[in-house]
LUMBA-205477 format. One record per residue (C-alpha): residue in one letter; x, y, z; residue number from 1. Coordinates in Angstrom, 3 decimals, decimal comma. Each point is the difference from the previous one (the first is absolute). Layout:
# residues N
<residuo A; px X; py Y; pz Z; num NUM>;
...
This chain:
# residues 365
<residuo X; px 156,883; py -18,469; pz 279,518; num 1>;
<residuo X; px 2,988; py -1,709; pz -1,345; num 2>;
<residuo X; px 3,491; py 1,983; pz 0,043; num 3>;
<residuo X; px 1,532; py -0,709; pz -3,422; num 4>;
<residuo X; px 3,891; py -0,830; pz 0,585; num 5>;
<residuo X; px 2,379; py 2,587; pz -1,102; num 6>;
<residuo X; px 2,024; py -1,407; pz -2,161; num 7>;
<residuo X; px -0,529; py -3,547; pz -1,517; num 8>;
<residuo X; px 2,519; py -1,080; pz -3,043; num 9>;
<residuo X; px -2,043; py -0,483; pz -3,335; num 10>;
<residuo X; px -0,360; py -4,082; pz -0,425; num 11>;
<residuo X; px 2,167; py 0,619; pz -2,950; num 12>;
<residuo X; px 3,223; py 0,396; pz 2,162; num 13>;
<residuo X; px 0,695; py -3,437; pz 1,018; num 14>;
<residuo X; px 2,223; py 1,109; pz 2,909; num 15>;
<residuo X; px 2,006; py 3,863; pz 0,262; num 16>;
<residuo X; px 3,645; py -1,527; pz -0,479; num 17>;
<residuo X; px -1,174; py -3,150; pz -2,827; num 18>;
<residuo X; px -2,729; py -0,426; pz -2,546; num 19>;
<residuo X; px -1,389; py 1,192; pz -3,391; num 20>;
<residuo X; px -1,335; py 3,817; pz -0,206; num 21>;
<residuo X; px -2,180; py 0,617; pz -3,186; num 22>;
<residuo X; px 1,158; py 3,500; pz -2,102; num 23>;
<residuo X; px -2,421; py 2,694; pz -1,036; num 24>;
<residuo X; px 0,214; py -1,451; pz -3,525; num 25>;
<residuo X; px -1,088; py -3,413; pz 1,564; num 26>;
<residuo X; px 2,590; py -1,995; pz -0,718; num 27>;
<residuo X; px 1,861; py -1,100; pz 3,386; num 28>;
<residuo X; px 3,664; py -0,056; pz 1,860; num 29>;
<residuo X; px 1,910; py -2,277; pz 2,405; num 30>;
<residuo X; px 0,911; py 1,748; pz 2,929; num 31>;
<residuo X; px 2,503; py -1,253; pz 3,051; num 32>;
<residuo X; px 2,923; py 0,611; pz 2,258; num 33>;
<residuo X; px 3,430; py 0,511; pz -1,371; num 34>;
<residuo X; px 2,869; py -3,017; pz 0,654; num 35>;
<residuo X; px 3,366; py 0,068; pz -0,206; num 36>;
<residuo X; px -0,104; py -1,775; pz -3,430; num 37>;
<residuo X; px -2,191; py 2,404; pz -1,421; num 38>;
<residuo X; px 3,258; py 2,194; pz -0,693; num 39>;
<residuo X; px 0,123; py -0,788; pz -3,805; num 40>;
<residuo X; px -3,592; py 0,841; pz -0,563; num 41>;
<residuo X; px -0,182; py 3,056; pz 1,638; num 42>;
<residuo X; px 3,898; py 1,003; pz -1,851; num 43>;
<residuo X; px -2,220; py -0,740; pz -3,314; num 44>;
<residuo X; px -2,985; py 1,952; pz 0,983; num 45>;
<residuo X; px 2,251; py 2,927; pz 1,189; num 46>;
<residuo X; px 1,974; py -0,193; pz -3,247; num 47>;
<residuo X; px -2,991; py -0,007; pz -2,039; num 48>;
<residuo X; px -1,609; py 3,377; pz 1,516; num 49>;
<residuo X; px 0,378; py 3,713; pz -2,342; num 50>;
<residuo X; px 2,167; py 2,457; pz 0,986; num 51>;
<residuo X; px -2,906; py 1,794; pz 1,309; num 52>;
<residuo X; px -1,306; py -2,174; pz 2,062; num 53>;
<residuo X; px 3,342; py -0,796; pz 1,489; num 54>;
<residuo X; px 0,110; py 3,690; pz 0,537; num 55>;
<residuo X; px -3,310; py -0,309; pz 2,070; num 56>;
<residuo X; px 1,333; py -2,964; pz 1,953; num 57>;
<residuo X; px 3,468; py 0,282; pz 0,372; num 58>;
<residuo X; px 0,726; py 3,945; pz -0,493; num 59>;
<residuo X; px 2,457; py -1,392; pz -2,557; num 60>;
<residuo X; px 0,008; py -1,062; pz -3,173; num 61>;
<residuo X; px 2,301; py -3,098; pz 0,130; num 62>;
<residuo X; px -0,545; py -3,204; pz 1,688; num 63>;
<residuo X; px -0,225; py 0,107; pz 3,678; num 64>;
<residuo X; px 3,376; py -1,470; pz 2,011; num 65>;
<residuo X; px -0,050; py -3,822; pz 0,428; num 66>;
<residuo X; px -0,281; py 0,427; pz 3,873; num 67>;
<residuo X; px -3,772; py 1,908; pz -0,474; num 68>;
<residuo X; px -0,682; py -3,240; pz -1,907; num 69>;
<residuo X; px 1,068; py -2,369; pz 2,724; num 70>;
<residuo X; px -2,107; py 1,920; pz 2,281; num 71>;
<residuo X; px -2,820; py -0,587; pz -1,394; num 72>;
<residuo X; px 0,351; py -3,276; pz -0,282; num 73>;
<residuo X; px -0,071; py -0,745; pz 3,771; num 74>;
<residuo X; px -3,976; py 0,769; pz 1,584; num 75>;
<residuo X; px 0,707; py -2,350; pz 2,982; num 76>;
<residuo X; px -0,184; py 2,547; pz 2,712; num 77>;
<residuo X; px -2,873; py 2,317; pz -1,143; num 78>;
<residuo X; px 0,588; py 2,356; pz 3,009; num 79>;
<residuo X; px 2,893; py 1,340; pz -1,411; num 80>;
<residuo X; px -0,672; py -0,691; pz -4,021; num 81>;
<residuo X; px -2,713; py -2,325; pz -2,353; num 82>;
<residuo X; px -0,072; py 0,192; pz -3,938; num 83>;
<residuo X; px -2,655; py -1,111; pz -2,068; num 84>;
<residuo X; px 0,185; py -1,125; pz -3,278; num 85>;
<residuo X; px -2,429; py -0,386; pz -3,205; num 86>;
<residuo X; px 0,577; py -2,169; pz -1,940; num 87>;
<residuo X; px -1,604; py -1,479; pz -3,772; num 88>;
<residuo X; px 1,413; py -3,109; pz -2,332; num 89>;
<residuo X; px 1,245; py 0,580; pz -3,394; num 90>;
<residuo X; px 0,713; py -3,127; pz -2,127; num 91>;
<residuo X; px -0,072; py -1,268; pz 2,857; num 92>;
<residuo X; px 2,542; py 1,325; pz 2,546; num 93>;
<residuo X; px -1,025; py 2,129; pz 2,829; num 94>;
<residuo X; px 1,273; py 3,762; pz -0,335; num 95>;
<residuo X; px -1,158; py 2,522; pz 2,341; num 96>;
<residuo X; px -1,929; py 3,372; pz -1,356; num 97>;
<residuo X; px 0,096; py 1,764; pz 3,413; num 98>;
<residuo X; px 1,517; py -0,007; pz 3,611; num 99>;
<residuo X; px -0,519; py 2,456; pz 2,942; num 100>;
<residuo X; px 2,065; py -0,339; pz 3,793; num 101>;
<residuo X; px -0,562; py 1,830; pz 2,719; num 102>;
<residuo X; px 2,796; py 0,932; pz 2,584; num 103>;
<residuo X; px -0,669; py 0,674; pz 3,412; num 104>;
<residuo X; px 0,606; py 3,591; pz 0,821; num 105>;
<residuo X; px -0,928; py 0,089; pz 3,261; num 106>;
<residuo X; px -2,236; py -1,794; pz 2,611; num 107>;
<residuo X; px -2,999; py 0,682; pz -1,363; num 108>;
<residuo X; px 0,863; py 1,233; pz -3,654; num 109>;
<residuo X; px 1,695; py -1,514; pz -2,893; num 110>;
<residuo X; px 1,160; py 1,163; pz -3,085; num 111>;
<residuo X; px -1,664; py -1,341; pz -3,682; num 112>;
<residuo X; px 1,261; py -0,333; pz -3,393; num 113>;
<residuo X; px -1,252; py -1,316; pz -3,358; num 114>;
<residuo X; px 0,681; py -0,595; pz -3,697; num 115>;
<residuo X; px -2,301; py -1,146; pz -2,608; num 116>;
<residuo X; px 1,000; py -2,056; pz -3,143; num 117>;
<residuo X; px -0,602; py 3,042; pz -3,042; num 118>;
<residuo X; px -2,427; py -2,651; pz -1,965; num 119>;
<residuo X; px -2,149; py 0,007; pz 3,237; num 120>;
<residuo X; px -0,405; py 3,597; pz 0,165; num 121>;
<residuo X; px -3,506; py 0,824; pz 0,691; num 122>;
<residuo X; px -1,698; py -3,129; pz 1,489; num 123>;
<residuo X; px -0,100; py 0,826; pz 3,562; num 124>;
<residuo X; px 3,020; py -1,970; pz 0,709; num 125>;
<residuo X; px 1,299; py 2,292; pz 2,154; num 126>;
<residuo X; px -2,937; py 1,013; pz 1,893; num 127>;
<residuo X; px -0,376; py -3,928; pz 0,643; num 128>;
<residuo X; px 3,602; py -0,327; pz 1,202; num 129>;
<residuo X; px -0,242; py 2,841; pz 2,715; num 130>;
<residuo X; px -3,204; py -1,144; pz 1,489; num 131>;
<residuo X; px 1,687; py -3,734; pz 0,475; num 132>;
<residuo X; px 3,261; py 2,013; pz 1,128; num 133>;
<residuo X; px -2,388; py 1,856; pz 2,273; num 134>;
<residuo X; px -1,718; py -3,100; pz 1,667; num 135>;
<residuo X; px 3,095; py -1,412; pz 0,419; num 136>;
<residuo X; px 1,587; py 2,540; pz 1,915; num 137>;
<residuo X; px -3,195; py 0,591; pz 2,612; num 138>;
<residuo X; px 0,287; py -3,713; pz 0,737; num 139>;
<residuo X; px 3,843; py 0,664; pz 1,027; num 140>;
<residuo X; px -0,718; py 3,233; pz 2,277; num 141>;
<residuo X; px 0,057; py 3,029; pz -2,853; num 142>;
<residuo X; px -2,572; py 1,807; pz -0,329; num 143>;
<residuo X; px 1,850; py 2,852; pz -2,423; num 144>;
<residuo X; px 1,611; py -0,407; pz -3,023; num 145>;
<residuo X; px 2,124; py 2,732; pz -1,294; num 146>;
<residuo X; px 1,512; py 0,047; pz -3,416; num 147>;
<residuo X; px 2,337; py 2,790; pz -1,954; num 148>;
<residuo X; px -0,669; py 0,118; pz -3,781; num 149>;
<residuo X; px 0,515; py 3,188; pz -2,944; num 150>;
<residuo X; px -2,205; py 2,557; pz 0,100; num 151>;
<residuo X; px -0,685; py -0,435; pz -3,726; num 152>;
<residuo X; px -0,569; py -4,025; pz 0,699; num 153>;
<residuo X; px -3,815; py 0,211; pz -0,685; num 154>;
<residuo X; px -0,804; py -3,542; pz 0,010; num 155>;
<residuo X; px 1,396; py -0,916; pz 3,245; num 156>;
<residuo X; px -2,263; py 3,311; pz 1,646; num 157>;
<residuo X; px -2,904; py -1,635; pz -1,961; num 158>;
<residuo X; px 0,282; py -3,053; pz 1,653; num 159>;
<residuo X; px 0,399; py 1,699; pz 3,508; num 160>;
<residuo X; px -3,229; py 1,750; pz -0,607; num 161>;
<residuo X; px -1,891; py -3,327; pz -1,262; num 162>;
<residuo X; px 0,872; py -2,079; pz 3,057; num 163>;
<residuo X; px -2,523; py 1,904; pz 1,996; num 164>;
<residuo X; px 2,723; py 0,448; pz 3,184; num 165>;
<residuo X; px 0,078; py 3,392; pz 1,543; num 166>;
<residuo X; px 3,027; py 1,973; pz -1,604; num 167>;
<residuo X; px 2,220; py 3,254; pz 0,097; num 168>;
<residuo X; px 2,665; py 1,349; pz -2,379; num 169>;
<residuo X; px 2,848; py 1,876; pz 0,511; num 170>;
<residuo X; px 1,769; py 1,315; pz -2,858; num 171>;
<residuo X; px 4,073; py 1,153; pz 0,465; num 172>;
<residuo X; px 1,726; py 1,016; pz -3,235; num 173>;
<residuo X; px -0,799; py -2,436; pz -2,743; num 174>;
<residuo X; px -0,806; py -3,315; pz 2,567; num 175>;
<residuo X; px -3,435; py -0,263; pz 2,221; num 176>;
<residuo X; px -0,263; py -2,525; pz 2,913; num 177>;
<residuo X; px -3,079; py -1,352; pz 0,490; num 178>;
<residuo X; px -1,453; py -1,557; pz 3,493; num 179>;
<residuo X; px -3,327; py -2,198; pz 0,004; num 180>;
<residuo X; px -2,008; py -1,273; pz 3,280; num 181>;
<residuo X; px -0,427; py -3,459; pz -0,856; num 182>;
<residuo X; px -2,602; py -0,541; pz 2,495; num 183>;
<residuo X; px -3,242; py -0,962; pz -1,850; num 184>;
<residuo X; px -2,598; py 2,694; pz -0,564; num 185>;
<residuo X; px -3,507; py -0,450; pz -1,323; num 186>;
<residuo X; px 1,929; py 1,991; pz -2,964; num 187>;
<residuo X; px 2,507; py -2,203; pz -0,450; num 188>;
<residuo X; px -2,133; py -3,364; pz 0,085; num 189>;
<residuo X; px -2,486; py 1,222; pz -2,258; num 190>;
<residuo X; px 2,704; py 0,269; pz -2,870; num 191>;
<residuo X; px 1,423; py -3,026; pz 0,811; num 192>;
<residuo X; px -3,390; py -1,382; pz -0,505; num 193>;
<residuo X; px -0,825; py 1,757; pz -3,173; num 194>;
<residuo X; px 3,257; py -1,024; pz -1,571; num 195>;
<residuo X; px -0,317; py -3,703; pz 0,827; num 196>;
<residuo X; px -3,671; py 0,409; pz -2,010; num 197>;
<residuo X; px 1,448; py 1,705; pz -2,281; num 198>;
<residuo X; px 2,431; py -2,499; pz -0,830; num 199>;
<residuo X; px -2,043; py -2,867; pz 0,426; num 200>;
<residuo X; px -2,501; py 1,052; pz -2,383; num 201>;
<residuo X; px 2,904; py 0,524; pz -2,559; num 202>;
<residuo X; px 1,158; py -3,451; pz 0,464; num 203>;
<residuo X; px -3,264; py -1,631; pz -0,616; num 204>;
<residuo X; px -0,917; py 1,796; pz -3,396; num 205>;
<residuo X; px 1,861; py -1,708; pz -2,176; num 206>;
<residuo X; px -1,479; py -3,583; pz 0,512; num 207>;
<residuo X; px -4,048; py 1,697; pz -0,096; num 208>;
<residuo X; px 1,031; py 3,244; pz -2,656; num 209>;
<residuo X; px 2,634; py -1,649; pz -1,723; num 210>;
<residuo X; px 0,332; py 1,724; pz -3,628; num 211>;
<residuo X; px 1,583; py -3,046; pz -1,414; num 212>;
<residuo X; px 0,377; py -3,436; pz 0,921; num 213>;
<residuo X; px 2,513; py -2,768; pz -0,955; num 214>;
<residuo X; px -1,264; py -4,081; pz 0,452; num 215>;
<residuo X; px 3,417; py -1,888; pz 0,256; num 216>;
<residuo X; px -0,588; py -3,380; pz -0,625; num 217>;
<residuo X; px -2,689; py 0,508; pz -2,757; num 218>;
<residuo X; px -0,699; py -3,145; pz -1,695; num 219>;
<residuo X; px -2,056; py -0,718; pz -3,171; num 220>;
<residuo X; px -1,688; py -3,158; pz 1,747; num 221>;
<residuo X; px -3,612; py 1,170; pz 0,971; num 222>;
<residuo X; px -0,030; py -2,274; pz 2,905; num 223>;
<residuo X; px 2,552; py 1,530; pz 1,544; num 224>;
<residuo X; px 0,123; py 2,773; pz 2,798; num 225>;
<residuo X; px 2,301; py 2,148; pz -2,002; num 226>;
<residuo X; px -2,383; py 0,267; pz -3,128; num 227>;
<residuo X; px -2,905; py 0,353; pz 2,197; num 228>;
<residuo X; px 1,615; py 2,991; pz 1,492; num 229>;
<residuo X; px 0,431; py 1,584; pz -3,771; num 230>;
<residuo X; px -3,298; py -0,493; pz -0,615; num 231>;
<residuo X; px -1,703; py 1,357; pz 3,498; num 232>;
<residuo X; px 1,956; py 2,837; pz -0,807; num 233>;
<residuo X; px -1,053; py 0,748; pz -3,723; num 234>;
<residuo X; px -3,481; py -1,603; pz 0,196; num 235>;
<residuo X; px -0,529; py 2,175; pz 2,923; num 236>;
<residuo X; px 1,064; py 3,178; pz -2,189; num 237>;
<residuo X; px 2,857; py 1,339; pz 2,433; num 238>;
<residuo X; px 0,697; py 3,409; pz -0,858; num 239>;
<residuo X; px 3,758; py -0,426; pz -1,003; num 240>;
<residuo X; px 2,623; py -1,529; pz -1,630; num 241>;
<residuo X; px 0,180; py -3,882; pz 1,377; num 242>;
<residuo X; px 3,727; py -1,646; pz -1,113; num 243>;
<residuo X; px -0,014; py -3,728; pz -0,101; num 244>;
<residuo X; px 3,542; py -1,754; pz 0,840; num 245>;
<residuo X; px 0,815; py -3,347; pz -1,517; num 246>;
<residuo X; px 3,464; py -0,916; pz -1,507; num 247>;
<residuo X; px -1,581; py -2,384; pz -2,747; num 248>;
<residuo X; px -2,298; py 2,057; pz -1,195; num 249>;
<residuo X; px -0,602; py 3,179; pz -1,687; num 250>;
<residuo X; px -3,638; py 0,056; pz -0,032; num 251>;
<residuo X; px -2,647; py -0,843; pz 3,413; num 252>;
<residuo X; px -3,490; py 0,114; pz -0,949; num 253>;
<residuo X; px 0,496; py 2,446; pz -3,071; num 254>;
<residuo X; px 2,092; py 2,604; pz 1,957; num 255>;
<residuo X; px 3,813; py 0,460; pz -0,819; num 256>;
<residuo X; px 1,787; py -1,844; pz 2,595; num 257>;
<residuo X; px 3,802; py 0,684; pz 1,276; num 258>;
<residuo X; px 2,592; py -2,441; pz 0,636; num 259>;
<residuo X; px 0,588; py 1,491; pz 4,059; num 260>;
<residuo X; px -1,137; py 2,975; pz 2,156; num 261>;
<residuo X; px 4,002; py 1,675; pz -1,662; num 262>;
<residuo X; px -1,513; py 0,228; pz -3,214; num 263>;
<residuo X; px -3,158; py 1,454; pz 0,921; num 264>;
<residuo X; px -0,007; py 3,880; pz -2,138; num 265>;
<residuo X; px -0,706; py 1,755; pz 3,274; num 266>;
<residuo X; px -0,337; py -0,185; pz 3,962; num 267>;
<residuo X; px -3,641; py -1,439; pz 1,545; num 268>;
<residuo X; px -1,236; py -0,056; pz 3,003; num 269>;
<residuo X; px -1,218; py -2,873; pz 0,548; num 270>;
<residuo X; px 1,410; py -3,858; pz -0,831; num 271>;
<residuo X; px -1,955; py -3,236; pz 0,846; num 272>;
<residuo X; px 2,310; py -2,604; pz 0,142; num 273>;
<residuo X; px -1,092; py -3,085; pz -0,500; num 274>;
<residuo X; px 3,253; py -2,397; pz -0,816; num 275>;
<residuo X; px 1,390; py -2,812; pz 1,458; num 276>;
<residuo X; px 0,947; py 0,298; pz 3,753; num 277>;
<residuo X; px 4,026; py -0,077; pz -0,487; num 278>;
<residuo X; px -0,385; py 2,800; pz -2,619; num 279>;
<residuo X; px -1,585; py 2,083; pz 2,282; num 280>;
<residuo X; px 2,675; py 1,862; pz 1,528; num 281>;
<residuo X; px 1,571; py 0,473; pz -3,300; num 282>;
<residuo X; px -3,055; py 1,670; pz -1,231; num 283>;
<residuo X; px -0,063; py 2,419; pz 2,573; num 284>;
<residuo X; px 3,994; py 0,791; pz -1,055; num 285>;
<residuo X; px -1,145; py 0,378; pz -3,662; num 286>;
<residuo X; px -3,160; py 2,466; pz 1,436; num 287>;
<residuo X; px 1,937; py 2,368; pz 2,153; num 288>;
<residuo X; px 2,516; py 0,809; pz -2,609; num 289>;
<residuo X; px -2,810; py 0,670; pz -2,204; num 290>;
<residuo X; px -1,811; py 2,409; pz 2,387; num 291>;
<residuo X; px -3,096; py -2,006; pz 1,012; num 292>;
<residuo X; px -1,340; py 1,138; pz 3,016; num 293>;
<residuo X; px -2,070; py -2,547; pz 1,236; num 294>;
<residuo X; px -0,288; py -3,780; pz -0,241; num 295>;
<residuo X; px -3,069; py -2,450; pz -0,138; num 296>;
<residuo X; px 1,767; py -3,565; pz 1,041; num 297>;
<residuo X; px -2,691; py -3,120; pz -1,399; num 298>;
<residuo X; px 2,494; py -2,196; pz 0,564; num 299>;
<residuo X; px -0,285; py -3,036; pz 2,830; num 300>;
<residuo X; px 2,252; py -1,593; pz 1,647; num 301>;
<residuo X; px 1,165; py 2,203; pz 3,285; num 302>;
<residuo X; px -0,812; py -0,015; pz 3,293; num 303>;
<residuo X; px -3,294; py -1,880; pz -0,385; num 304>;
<residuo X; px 2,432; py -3,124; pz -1,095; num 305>;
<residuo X; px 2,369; py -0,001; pz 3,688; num 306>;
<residuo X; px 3,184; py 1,425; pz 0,884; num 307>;
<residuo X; px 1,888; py -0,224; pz -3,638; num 308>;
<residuo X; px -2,596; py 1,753; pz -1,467; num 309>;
<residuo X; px -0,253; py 2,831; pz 2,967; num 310>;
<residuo X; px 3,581; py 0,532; pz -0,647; num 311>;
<residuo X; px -0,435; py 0,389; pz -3,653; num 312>;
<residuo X; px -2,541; py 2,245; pz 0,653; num 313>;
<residuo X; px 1,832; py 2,212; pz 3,039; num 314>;
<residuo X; px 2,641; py 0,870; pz -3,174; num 315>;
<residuo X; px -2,835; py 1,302; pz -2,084; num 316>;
<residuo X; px -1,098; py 1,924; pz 2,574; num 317>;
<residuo X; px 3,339; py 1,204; pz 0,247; num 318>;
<residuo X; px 1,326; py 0,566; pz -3,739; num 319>;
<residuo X; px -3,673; py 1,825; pz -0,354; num 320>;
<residuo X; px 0,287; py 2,499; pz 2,802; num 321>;
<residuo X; px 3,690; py 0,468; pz -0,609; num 322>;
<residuo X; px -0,388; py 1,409; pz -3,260; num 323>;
<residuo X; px -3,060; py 2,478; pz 0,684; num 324>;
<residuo X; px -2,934; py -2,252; pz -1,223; num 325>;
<residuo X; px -3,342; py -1,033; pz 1,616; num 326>;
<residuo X; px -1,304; py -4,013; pz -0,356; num 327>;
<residuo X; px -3,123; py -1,652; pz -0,041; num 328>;
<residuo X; px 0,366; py -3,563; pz 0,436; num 329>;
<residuo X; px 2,061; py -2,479; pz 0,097; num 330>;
<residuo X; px -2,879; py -2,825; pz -1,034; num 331>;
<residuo X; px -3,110; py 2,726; pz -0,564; num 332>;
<residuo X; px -2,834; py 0,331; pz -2,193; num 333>;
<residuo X; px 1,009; py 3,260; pz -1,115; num 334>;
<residuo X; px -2,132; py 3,367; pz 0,724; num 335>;
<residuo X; px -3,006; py 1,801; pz -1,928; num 336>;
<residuo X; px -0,628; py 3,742; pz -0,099; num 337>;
<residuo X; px -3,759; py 0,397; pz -2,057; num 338>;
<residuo X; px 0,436; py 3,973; pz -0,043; num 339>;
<residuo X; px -1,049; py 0,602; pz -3,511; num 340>;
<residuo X; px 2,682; py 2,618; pz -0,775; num 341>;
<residuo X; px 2,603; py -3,465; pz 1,090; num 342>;
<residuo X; px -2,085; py -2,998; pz -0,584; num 343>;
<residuo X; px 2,755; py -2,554; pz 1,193; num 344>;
<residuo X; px -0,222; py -3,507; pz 0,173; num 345>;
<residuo X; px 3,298; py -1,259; pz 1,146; num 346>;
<residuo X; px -0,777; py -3,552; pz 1,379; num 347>;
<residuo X; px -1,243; py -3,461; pz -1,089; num 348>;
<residuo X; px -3,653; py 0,942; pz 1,014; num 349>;
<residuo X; px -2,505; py -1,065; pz -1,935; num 350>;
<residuo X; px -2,560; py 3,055; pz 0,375; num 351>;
<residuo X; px 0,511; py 3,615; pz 0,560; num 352>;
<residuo X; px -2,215; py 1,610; pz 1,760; num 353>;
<residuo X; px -2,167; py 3,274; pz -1,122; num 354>;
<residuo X; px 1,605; py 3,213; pz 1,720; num 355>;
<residuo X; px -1,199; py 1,335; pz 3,014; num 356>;
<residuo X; px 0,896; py 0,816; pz 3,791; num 357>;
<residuo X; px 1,347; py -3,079; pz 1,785; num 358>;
<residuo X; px 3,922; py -1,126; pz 0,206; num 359>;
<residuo X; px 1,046; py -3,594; pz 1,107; num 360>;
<residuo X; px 3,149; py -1,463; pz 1,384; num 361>;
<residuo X; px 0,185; py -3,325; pz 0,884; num 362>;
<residuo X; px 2,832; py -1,697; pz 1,155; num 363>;
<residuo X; px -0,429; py -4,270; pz -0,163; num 364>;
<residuo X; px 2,591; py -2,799; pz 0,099; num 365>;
């Protein structure tokens, strides 16, 4: 009989110290090692926290000294100290919505501490940051992690209790210290494991239960891929709202049409993109600050073309995961969900198949 390992990271972490982690909302997170030039960010991040939650972190309510800052800036001997931080783009520029460090107590325990950006409240964040904290310091000899927080800071005893470690309180006055065995239990792997599902499942929704898609690159030529889109869409009676985007025109195949994914009236899921290559990354820009979630990429002309093109496409990658979304594509067909309560045809196909049992991926070129 075959011993199952006791703790294997979920495929989604890349590695413990680098990567992407995907929320509990679904949307996803950069994730890596401080450096000594990531003092400005985290200055931003710290000035950009309540009063309350600077309270929590800092058991003030001003801005921690410059010094604490510098500290954190410097992981290169994680047997003494590490810090982590998460990190999203906005127009743009990298900004970080949550860092935890550990400092080494002793030999075998260190000392943990985390803040959360307020807007990112509630999606597991922090949960997600302690486990990497936690792998991290197990490969470096800990195998506690200790942390002091407010008695009243329910969130942070939340996430304790989510991580699955083995824990034990001890409340003095108005602070509690907490201590978790970071060695991996059955307990603690199964959560881990649950959450990455959990997440994962969030992250795919939008491209096969979108409740409203965008076509960007819409065109009133019914040769072209953009049109054909539009139509596989409507012909195929998807059961919302479907946005064409085209510049030059204000109508696509008799439905309103708006001038870019800015001036769309509301948020959708879902965008198919289907414009020129070098407007691509622009695109995805225009879609993040719009609050699309996930992106269908038609367009040729990456990786399957040599190295310019793999470049080209290595900055989608990047731009796309850096501000939260998920991507089909570059140079796809699209994807199909026949569910009759979503009926979506969001490809180039020319038949859509009745509903039933069977799901297909293939991957080509």
């Amino acid at each position: 009989m075959a011993v199952k390992p006791l703790y294997i990271p979920p495929a989604s972490h890349d590695l413990a110290e680098s990567g992407t982690m995907i929320l509990r909302d679904g949307t996803t997170a950069g994730i890596r090692l401080t450096v000594p030039d990531d003092r400005d960010l985290l200055r931003a991040f710290v000035g950009q926290l309540s009063t309350e939650s600077k309270r929590h972190r800092f058991f003030a309510e001003g801005n921690p000294p410059a010094d604490l800052i510098d500290t954190w800036c410097s992981s290169s001997d994680p047997r003494a100290q590490l810090t982590l931080i998460v990190t999203r783009l906005r127009e743009g520029h990298e900004r970080v919505i949550a860092a935890g460090s550990y400092f080494a107590r002793d030999e075998t325990t260190a000392e943990v501490a985390m803040a959360v950006d307020d807007e990112f409240h509630g999606k597991g964040l922090g949960t997600l940051l302690l486990e990497r904290l936690a792998l991290l310091a197990i490969r470096h000899g800990f195998t506690r992690l200790c942390a002091i927080t407010q008695a009243e800071n329910l969130p942070m005893r939340e996430v304790f209790r989510e991580s699955g470690f083995e824990w034990a309180e001890t409340v003095e006055g108005g602070n509690m210290e907490v201590e978790l065995s970071i060695l991996p239990t059955e307990r603690s792997v199964t959560r881990a494991e649950v959450r990455d599902r959990v997440a994962t499942a969030s992250s795919l929704r939008p491209f096969f239960q979108p409740r409203s898609v965008a076509v960007v690159g819409a065109s009133r030529e019914p040769s072209s891929i953009g049109y054909r889109i539009v139509e596989a869409l409507v012909m195929n009676r998807f059961q919302g709202p479907v946005y064409p985007i085209n510049p030059k025109a204000s109508v696509v195949g008799c439905i309103p049409a708006y001038p870019s994914v800015r001036a769309l009236p509301s948020p959708v899921d879902l965008a198919v993109v289907a414009v020129p290559r070098d407007a691509v990354l622009g695109v995805v820009d225009e879609c993040a600050l719009r609050g699309v979630r996930a992106l269908v990429v038609i367009t040729s002309g990456f990786a399957e073309i040599g190295a310019e093109g793999r470049a080209l496409q290595d900055r989608l990658v990047e731009k796309v995961r850096g501000y939260g979304m998920r991507l089909v594509g570059p140079n796809c067909m699209g994807l199909l969900n026949t569910d009759p309560s979503v009926q979506l045809n969001a490809s180039f196909a020319q038949a859509f198949p009745p509903p039933g049992r069977i799901a297909m991926l293939s991957q080509s070129g």
